[in-house]
MARROPA-306106 format. One record per residue (C-alpha): residue number from 1; x, y, z. Coordinates in steps of 0.1 Angstrom, whole numbers, plus 2048, in hexadecimal, padded with zeros to 3 digits. Layout:
BEGIN
- num/x/y/z
- NUM/X/Y/Z
...
//
This chain:
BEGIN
- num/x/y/z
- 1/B1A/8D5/66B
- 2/B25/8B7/67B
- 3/B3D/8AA/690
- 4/B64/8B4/68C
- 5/B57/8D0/678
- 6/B3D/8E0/692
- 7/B55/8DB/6AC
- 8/B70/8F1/692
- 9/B56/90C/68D
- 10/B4D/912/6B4
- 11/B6F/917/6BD
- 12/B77/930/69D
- 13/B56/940/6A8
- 14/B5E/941/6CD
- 15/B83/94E/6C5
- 16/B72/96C/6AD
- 17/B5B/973/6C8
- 18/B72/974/6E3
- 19/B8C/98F/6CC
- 20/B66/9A5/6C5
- 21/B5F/9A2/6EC
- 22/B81/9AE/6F4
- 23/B82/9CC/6D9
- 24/B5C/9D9/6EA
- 25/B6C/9D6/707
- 26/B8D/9E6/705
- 27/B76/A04/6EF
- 28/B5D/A07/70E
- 29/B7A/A06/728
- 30/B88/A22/711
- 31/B67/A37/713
- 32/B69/A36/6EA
- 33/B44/A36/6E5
- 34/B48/A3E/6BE
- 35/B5D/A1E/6C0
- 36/B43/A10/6D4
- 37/B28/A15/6BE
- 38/B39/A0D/6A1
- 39/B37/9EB/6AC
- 40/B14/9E9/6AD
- 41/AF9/9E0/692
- 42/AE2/9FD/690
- 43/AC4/9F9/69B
- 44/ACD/9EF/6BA
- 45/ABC/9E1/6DA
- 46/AC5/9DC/700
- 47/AB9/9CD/71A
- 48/AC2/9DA/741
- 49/AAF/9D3/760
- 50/A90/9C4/747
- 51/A88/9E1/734
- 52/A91/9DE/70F
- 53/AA1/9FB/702
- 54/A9A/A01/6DA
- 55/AB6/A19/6CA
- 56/AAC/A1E/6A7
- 57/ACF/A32/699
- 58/AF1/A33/6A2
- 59/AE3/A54/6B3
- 60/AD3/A41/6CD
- 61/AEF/A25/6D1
- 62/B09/A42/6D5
- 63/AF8/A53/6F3
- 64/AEA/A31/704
- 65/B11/A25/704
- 66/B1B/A46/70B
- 67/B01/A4A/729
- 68/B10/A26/736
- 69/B35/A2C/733
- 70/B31/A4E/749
- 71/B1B/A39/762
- 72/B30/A1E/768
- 73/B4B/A3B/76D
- 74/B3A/A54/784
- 75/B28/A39/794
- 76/B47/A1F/79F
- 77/B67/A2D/793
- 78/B68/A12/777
- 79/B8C/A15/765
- 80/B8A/9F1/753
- 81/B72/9D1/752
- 82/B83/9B0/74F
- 83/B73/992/73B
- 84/B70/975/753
- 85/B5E/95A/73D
- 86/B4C/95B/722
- 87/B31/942/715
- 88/B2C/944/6F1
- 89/B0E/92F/6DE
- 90/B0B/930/6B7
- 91/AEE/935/6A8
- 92/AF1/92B/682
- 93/B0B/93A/66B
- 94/B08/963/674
- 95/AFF/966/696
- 96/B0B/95D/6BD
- 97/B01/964/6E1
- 98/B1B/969/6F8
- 99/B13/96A/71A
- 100/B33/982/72E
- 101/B3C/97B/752
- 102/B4E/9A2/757
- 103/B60/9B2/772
- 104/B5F/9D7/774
- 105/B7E/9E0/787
- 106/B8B/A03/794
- 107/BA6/A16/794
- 108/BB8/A00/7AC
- 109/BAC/9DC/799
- 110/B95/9DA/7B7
- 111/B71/9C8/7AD
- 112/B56/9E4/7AF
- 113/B3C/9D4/795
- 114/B39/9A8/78D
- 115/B1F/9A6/774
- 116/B12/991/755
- 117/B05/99B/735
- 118/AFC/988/715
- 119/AFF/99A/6F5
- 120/AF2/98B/6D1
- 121/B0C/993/6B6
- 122/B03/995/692
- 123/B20/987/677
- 124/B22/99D/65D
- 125/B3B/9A3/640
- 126/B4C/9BB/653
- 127/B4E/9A3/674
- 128/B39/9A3/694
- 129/B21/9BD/69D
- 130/B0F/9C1/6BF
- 131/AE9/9BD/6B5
- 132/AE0/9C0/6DC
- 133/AE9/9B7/700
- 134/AD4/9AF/71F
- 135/AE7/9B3/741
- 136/ADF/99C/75B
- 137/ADB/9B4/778
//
């Protein structure tokens, strides 16, 4: 691809991206980790504070998003996270990174958590899938 037509498919890409970013996140906020994990490609894999995290079933995705949700919860009083920017990069025809600037806000839309993560997505007949994420903390 060249040209007019690469610039075309970044922006449908980013745009698709940007609608999957916002359905995860409006899930997550929801504490819908069946929705949550739905997104996902099985097996899955994560990466937080440098360890990798394997999760071979939808098993294991379910109760590591599960485990996170009720953190961020318990932890902060996290109510909702807002997208801030997001920096998407294609790579070929079926997959993207997406690097997430997020703000987790509480209950009164105060700033308790200002984090990055970057997740690869996977394009697949069905749409985007979550094939892993790394946060930047």
């Amino acid at each position: 691809m060249t040209g007019a037509a690469t610039a075309a498919t970044v922006l449908f890409v980013s745009a698709t991206v940007d609608a999957f970013l916002d359905e995860y996140i409006r899930r997550y906020a929801a504490g819908d980790v069946r929705g949550v994990t739905n997104l996902c490609h099985v097996p899955f894999l994560a990466v937080r504070r440098g360890e990798a995290i394997h999760m071979p079933d939808s098993g294991a995705v379910w109760d590591h998003f599960a485990a996170a949700i009720g953190a961020y919860r318990r932890a902060a009083g996290v109510e909702t996270w807002n997208r801030l920017e997001t920096d998407t990069r294609q790579l070929g025809e079926q997959s993207v990174f997406a690097s997430v600037h997020w703000n987790a806000l509480d209950a009164n839309e105060k700033v308790v958590r200002d984090t990055w993560t970057s997740y690869q997505l996977l394009g697949t007949p069905e749409g985007w899938q979550l094939l892993s994420y790394t946060n930047h903390f």
